[in-house]
Steps between C-alpha positions, in 0.01 A plus 500: 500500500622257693842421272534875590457485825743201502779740323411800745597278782789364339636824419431647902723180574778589232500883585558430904788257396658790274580847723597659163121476403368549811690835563331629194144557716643609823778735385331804409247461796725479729728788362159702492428441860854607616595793292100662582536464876919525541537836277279833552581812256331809478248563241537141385171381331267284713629134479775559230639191592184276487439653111820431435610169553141437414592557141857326483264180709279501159772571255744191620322217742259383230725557195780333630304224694315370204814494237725323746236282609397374102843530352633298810262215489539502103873490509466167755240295345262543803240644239510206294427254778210699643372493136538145481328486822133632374581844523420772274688813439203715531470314866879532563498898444168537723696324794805700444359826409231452807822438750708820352139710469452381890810562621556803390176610585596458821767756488243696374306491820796578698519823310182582548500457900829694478318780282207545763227432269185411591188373353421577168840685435667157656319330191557743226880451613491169503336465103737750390772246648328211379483688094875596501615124684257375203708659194867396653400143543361477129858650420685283696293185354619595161835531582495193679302297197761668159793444729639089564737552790450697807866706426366592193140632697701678743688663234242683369235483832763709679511840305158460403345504842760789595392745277106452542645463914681849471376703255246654741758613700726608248204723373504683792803692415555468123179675297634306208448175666196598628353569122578112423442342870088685419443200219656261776240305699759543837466843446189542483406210790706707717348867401155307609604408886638837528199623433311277771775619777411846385151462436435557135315339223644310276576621147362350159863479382614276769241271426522483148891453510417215735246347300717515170759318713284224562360423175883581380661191693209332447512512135903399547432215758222342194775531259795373727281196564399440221869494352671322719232348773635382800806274325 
């Protein structure tokens, strides 16, 4: 652990030298926080604004985070001298995935505060959070581990993190998108804290969709690695 917690450091260095990554965690908070206290409409669900920049938080901080982050360091060399310097890849993606996990957990918090929720509810937010932040990062690793230049990960980070980032929204005024969004984990992340702000239990669906997810880009992050590693 502690070549991981070498790279987590590291990368909380890197990230407050580069506002384009550090932007990433705070945007959506911050937008959250202004929009839910600066605009009032009638009939407006409770905390509209906290669910949804909640969702596009998951769908695009982790995602993009983690392919810039590998495909970056790839494309300069800097993995090649950490790996020359005693450290593994399996310790290299702990330290980066623990920073992007952390930081964007953070966010997470934010939302909840914002939300009002307390106790238990606060924690049931937060792991729902914590599943959805889980799946993007895996996605954005692979991206970041096929991919050998960071143009070429932002290529195909970009729409990929906007449709699992707005599809939610877009469900909620197109039934046909809302047929496909219900086998997308965004979807379903975000049908599960608007059932906390209104109270209800959560549905079997939402978890199983969820679930699949994980052991989905789980299954791709194996094969990405073992394909192409971390060269």
């Amino acid at each position: 652990m502690k070549n991981a917690i070498i790279i987590f450091r590291k990368q909380v260095k890197d990230t407050g030298k580069n506002l384009a990554l550090a932007i990433q965690f705070i945007m959506f908070p911050v937008m959250a926080a202004i929009m839910e206290n600066a605009i009032k409409i009638e009939d407006m669900p409770p905390h509209f604004f906290v669910g949804l920049f909640a969702i596009m938080h998951i769908g695009m901080a982790p995602l993009n985070v983690m392919s810039a982050v590998i495909s970056e360091e790839k494309e300069k060399n800097t993995l090649r001298m950490l790996f020359f310097g005693n450290v593994k890849p399996v310790e290299y993606l702990l330290g980066i995935g623990g920073f992007v996990f952390s930081a964007c957990m953070a966010g997470a918090v934010v939302f909840a505060v914002l939300g009002g929720y307390r106790g238990t509810v606060f924690v049931q937010f937060l792991l729902i959070m914590a599943a959805g932040i889980c799946v993007s990062m895996l996605l954005g690793a692979v991206i970041g581990i096929l991919t050998k230049s960071q143009i070429t990960a932002a290529s195909i980070a970009t729409p990929t993190m906007m449709v699992f980032a707005f599809l939610p929204m877009l469900a909620m005024f197109n039934e046909t998108i809302a047929k496909v969004a219900d086998y997308v984990y965004s979807q379903q992340i975000q049908l599960l804290l608007n059932g906390l702000a209104a109270g209800t239990k959560a549905e079997g669906k939402s978890l199983i969709v969820i679930a699949a997810s994980m052991i989905i880009v789980v299954g791709m992050f194996i094969g990405a690695y073992r394909r192409n590693g971390l060269r």
